[in-house]
C-alpha positions as CSV (number, residue, x, y, z in Angstrom):
1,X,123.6,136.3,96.1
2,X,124.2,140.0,95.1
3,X,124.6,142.6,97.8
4,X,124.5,146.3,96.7
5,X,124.9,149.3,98.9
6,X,122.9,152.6,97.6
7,X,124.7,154.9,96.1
8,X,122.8,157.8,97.7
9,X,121.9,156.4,101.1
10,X,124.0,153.5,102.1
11,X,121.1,151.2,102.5
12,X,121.9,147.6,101.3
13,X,120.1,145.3,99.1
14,X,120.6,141.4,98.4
15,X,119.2,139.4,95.3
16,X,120.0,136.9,93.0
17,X,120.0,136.5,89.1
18,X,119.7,133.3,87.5
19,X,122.9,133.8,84.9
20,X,125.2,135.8,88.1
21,X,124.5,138.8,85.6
22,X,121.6,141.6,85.5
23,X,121.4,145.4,83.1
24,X,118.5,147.1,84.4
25,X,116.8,149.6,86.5
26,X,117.0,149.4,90.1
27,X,114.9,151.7,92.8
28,X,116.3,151.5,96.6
29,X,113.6,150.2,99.2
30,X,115.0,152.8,101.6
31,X,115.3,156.0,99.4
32,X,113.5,154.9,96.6
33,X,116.3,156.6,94.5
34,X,116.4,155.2,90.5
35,X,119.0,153.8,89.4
36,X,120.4,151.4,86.4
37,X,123.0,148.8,87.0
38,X,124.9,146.5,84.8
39,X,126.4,143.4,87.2
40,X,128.6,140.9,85.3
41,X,129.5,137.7,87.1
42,X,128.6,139.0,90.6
43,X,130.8,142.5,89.4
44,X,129.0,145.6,89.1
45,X,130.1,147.5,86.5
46,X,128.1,150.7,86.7
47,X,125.3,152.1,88.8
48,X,124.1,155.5,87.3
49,X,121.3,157.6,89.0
50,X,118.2,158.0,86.7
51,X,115.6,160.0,86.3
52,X,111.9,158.5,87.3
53,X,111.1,158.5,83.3
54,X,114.1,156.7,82.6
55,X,113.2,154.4,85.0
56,X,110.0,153.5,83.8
57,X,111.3,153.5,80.0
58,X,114.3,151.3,80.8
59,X,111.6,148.8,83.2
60,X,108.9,148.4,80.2
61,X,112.1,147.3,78.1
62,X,113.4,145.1,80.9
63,X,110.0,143.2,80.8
64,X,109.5,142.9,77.3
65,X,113.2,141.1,76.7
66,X,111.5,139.1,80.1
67,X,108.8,137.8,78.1
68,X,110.6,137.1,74.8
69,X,112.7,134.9,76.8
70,X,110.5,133.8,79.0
71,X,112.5,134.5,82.1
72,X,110.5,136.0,85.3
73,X,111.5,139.6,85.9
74,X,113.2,140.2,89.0
């Protein structure tokens, strides 16, 4: 289990990835600010504020490579 605090709010958020490793776009449940993350092992390695275009841009992409791998999306 991955816990991330919000960058722009504080707010926390748990989840789990299958392979302890996620690259994505992320939108707070408190704030609903965007964001993209890369978490390696459990380690996040960047969380970068995003625009709501981005956002939907980089989420299209995360479900497409979703599909081809036939992974759920998280």
């Amino acid at each position: 289990m991955f816990t991330l605090k919000c960058p722009q709010c504080g707010a926390e958020s748990k989840f789990s990835f299958v392979n302890n490793s996620y690259e994505g776009p992320r939108r707070c449940w408190q704030c609903r600010g965007l964001f993209k993350l890369k978490i390696e092992h459990n380690v996040l390695i960047y969380c970068e504020p995003i625009t709501e275009e981005k956002f939907k841009q980089l989420q299209e992409i995360h479900d497409l490579k979703a599909k081809y791998r036939n992974e759920p999306t998280d």
